[in-house]
Every structure is written in C-alpha cells, then in structure tokens.
TIRO-2110 file (N, C-alpha, C; in Angstrom, 1 decimal):
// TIRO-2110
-25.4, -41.7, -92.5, N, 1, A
-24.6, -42.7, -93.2, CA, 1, A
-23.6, -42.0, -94.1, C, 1, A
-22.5, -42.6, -94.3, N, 2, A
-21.2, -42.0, -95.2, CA, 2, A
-20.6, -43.1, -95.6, C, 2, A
-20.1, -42.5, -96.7, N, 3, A
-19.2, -43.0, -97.4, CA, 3, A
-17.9, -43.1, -97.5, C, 3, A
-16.8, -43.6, -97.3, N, 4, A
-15.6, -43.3, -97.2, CA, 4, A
-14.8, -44.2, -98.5, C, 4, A
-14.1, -43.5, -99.0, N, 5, A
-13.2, -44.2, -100.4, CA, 5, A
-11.8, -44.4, -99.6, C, 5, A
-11.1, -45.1, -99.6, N, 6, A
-9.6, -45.1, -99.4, CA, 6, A
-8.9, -45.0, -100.4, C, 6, A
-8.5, -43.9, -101.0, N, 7, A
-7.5, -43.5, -102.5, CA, 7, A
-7.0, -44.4, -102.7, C, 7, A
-6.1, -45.2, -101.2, N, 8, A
-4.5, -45.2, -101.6, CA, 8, A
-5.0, -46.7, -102.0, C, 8, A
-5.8, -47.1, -101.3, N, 9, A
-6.4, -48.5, -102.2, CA, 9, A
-7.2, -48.6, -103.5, C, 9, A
-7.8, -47.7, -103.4, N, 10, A
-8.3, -47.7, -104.9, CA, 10, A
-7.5, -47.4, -106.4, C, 10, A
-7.4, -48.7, -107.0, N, 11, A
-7.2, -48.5, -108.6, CA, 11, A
-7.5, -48.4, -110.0, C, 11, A
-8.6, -48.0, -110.0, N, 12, A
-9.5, -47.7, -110.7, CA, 12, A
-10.4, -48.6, -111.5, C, 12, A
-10.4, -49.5, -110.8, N, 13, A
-11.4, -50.6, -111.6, CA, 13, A
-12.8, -50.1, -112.6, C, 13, A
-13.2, -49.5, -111.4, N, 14, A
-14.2, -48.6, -112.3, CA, 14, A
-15.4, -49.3, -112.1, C, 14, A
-15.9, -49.8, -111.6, N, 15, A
-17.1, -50.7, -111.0, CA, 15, A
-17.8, -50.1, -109.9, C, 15, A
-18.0, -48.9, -109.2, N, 16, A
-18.1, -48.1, -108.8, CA, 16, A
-19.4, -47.1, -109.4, C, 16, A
-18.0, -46.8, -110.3, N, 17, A
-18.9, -45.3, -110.8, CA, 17, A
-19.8, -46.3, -112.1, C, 17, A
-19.6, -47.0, -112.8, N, 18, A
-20.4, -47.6, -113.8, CA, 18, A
-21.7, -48.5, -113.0, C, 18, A
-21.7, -48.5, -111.6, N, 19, A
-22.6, -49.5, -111.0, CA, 19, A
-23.7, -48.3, -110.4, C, 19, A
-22.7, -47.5, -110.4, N, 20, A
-23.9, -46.1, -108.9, CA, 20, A
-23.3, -45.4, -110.0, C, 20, A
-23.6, -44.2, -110.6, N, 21, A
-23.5, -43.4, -111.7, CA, 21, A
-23.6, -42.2, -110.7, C, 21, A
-24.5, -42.2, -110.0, N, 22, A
-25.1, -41.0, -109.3, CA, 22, A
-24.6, -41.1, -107.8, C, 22, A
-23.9, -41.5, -107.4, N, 23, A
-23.1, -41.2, -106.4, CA, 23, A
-21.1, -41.3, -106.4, C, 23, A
-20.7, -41.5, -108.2, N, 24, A
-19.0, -41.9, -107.9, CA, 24, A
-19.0, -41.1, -109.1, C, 24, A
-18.4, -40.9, -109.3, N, 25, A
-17.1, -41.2, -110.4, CA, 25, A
-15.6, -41.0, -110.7, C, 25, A
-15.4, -40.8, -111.7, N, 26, A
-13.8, -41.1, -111.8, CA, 26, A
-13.4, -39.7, -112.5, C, 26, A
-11.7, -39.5, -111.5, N, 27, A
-10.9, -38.3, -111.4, CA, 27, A
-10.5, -38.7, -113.0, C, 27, A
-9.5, -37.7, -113.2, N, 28, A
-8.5, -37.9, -114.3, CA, 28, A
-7.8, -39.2, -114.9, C, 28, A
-7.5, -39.6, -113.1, N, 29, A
-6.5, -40.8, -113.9, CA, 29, A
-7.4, -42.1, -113.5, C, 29, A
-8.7, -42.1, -113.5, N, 30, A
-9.8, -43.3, -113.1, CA, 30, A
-10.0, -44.1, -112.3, C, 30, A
-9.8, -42.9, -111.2, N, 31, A
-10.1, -43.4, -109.7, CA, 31, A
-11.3, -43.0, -108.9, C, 31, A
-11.5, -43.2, -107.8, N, 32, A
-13.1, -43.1, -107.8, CA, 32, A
-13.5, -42.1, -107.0, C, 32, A
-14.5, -40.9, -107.6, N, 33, A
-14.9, -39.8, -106.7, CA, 33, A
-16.0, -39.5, -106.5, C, 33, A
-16.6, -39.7, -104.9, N, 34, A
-17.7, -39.4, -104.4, CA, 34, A
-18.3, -37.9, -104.5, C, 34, A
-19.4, -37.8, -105.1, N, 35, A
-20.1, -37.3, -105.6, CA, 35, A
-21.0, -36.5, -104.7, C, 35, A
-21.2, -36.9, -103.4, N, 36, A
-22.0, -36.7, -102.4, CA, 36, A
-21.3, -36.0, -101.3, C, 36, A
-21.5, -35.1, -100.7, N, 37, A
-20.8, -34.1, -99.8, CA, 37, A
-21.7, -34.6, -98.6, C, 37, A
-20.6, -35.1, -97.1, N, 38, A
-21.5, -35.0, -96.2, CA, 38, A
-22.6, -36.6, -96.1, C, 38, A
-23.6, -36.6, -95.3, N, 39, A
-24.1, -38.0, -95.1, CA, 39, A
-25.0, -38.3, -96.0, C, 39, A
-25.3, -39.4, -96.7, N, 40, A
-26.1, -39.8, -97.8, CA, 40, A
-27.5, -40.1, -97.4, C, 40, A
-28.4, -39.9, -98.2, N, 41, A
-29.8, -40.3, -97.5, CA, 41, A
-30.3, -41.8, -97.5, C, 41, A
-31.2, -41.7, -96.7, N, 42, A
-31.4, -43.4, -96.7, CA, 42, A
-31.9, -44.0, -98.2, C, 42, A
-32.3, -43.6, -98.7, N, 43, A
-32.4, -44.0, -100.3, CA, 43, A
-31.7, -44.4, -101.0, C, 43, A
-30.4, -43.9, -100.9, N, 44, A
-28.8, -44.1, -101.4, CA, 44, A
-28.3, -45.4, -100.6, C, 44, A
-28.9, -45.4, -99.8, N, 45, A
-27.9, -46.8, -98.6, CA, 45, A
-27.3, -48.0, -99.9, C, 45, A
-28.8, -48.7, -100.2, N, 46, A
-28.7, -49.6, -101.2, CA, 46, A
-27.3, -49.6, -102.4, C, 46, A
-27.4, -48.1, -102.7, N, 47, A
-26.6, -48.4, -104.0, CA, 47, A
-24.9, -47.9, -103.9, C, 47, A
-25.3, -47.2, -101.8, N, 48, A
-23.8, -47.2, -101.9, CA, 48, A
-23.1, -49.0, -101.1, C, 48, A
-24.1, -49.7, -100.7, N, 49, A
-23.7, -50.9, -100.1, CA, 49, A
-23.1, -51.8, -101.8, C, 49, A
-24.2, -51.9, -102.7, N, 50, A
-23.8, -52.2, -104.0, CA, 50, A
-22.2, -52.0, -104.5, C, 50, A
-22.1, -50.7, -104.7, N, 51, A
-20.5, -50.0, -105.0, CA, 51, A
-19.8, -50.8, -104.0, C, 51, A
-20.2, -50.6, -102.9, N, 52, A
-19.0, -51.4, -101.9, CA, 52, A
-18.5, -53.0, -101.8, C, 52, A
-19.6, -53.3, -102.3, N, 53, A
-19.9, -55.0, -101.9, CA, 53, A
-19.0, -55.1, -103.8, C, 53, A
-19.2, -54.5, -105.2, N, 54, A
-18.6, -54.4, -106.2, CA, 54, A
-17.4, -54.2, -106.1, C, 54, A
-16.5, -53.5, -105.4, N, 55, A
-15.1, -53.1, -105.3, CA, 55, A
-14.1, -54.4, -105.1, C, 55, A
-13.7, -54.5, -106.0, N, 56, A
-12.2, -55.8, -105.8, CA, 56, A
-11.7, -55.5, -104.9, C, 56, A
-10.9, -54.1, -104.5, N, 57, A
-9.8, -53.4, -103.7, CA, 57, A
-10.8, -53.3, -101.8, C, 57, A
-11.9, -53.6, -102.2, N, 58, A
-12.5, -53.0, -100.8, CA, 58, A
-12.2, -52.1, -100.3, C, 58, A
-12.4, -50.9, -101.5, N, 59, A
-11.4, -49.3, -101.2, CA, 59, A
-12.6, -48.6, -100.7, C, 59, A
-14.3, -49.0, -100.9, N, 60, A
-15.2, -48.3, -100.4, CA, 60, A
-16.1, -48.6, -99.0, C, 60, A
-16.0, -47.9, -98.1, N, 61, A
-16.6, -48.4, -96.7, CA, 61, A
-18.2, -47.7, -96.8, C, 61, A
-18.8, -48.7, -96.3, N, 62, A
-20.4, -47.5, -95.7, CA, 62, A
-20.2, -47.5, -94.0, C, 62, A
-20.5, -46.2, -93.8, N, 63, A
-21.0, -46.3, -92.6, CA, 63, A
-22.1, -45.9, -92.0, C, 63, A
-22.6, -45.9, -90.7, N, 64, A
-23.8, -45.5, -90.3, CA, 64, A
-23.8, -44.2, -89.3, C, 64, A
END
C-alpha cells in the first residue's frame, strides 16, 4: 500500500499532518510531507485512509 500526495493540489490545510502525526507533515511553507518512504504497513492503512478521507483538496490518494 502507498501513499501518494499531489503537491500541486495540496494547500496546506494541515489536517493531514495534525490528524496522522506519524505519517505527514508539513514543508516550510505548510504543505504536506509524507514521512514514510516506500509501502506502508498494514497498521498504517487506517490512518493513512483517515488523512485522505480528512483532506478538503483530495490531494492524498491510498493505494494498494
């Protein structure tokens, strides 16, 4: 499973990184940066579907 951010959609709302702490957070100018290199473990599914399903912009995809 992975994660994909789309930058150019993302504007920093910040509900992301304040919702999943441990898989996002935010660059300089408070946009959102995955934390996780590579495929997430099944443990993580939950709270990366959370961050995604949270996102106004629907700038975060999960995939399988």
């Amino acid at each position: 499973m992975k994660v994909i951010i789309d930058h150019v959609a993302c504007t920093g709302h910040g509900r992301c990184y304040t919702l999943v702490p441990a898989l996002f957070d935010s660059d300089d100018e408070g946009h959102s940066v995955l934390l996780v290199e590579g495929d997430l473990a099944e443990s993580q599914r939950q709270e990366a579907l959370t961050a995604a399903a949270n996102c106004p912009e629907r700038a975060i995809t999960v995939t399988d």
